[in-house]
C-alpha positions as CSV (number, residue, x, y, z in Angstrom):
1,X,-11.9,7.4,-9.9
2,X,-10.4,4.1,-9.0
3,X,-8.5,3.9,-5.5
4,X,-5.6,1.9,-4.4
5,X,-3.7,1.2,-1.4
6,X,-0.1,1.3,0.3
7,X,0.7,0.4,3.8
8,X,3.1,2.6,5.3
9,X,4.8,3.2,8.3
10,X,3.8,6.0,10.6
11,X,6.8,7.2,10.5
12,X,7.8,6.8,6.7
13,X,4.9,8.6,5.6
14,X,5.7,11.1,8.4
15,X,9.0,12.0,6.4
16,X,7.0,11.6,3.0
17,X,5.4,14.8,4.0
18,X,8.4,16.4,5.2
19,X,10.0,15.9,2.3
20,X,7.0,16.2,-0.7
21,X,7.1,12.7,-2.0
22,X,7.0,9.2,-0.7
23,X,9.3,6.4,-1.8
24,X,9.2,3.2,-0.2
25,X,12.2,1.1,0.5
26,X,10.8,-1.3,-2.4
27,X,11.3,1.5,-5.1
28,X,15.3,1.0,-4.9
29,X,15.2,-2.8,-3.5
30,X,12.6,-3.7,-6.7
31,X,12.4,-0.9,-8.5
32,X,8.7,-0.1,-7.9
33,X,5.8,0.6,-5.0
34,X,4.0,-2.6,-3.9
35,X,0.0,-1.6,-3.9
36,X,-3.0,-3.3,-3.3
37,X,-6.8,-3.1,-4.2
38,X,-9.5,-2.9,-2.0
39,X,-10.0,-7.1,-2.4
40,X,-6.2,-7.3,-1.4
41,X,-4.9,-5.1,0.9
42,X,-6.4,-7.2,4.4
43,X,-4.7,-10.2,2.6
44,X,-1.6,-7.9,2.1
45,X,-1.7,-7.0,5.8
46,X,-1.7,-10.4,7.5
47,X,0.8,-11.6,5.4
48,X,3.2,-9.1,5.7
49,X,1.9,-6.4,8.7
50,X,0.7,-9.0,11.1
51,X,0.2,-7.3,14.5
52,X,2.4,-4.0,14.0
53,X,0.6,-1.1,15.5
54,X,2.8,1.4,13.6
55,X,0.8,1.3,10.2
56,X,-1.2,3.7,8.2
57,X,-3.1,2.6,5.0
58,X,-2.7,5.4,2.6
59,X,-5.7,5.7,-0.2
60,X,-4.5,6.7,-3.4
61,X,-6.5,8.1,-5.9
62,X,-5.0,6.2,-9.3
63,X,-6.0,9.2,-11.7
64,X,-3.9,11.6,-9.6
65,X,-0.3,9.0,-9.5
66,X,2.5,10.7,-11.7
67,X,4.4,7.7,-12.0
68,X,3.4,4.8,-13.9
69,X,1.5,2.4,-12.3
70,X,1.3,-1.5,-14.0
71,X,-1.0,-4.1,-12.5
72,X,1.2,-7.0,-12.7
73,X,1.9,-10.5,-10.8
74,X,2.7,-10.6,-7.1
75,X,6.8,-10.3,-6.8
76,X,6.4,-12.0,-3.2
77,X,6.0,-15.8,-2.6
78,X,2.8,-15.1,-0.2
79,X,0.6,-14.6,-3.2
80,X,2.3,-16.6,-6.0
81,X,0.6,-18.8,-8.2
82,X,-2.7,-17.2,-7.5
83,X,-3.5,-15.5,-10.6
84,X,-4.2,-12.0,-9.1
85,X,-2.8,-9.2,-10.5
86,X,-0.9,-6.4,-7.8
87,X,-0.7,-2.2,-8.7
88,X,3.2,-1.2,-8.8
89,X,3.7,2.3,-8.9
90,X,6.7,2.4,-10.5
91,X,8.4,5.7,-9.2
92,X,8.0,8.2,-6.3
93,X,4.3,8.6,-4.9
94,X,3.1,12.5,-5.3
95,X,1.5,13.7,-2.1
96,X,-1.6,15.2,-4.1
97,X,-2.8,11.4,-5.1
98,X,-3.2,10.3,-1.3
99,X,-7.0,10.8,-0.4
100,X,-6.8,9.5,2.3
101,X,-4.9,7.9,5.4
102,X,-5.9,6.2,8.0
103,X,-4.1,4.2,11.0
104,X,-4.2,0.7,10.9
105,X,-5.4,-1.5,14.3
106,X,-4.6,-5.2,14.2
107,X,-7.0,-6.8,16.6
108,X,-6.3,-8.7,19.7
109,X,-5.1,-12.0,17.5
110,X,-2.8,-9.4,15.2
111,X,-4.8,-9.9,12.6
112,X,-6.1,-6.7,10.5
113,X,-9.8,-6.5,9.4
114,X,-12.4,-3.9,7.7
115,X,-9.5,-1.9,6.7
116,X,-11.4,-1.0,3.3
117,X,-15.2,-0.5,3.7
118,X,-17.0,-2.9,0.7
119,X,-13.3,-4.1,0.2
């Protein structure tokens, strides 16, 4: 089982579960989920998630995603040119492939750290 990550607002994923699904304002702005691997998503945080205390890192489980998922090159400028490749769910995220959530705590500076264990 391979896991990825999507940061998400307490409150967004608040209505995710309200509603059965989650679809981030990237699915109609892009036309896909932004994700990150374990390797990424700290990187992912302090570029985009700097100090905000209204965060939760959801764990998804990438055998349980019903959309497609594509590992393709960054769409954002922070990580251009790098040659890492970024998971894109490309549709709604099901409920049932989130293992996990867990709030996210800059530190004093803002900066995120240890989000993923071994990340």
């Amino acid at each position: 089982m391979a896991t990825i990550f999507h940061i998400a607002t307490r409150d967004d994923w608040a209505a995710a579960q309200a509603a059965g699904a989650y679809a981030a304002a990237s699915l109609d702005l892009e036309g896909f989920i932004h994700c990150s691997t374990a390797a990424q998503v700290e990187s992912t945080a302090n570029a985009f998630y700097h100090g905000r205390n209204d965060l939760v890192l959801l764990s998804l489980d990438e055998d349980r995603l019903t959309s497609e998922l594509r590992y393709e090159a960054p769409a954002t400028v922070a990580h251009e040119g790098d040659g890492e490749l970024f998971p894109h769910l490309y549709g709604s995220l099901n409920l049932d492939a989130v293992s996990a959530v867990e709030p996210m705590v800059p530190g004093t500076d803002g900066e995120f750290a240890n989000l993923v264990p071994n990340g």
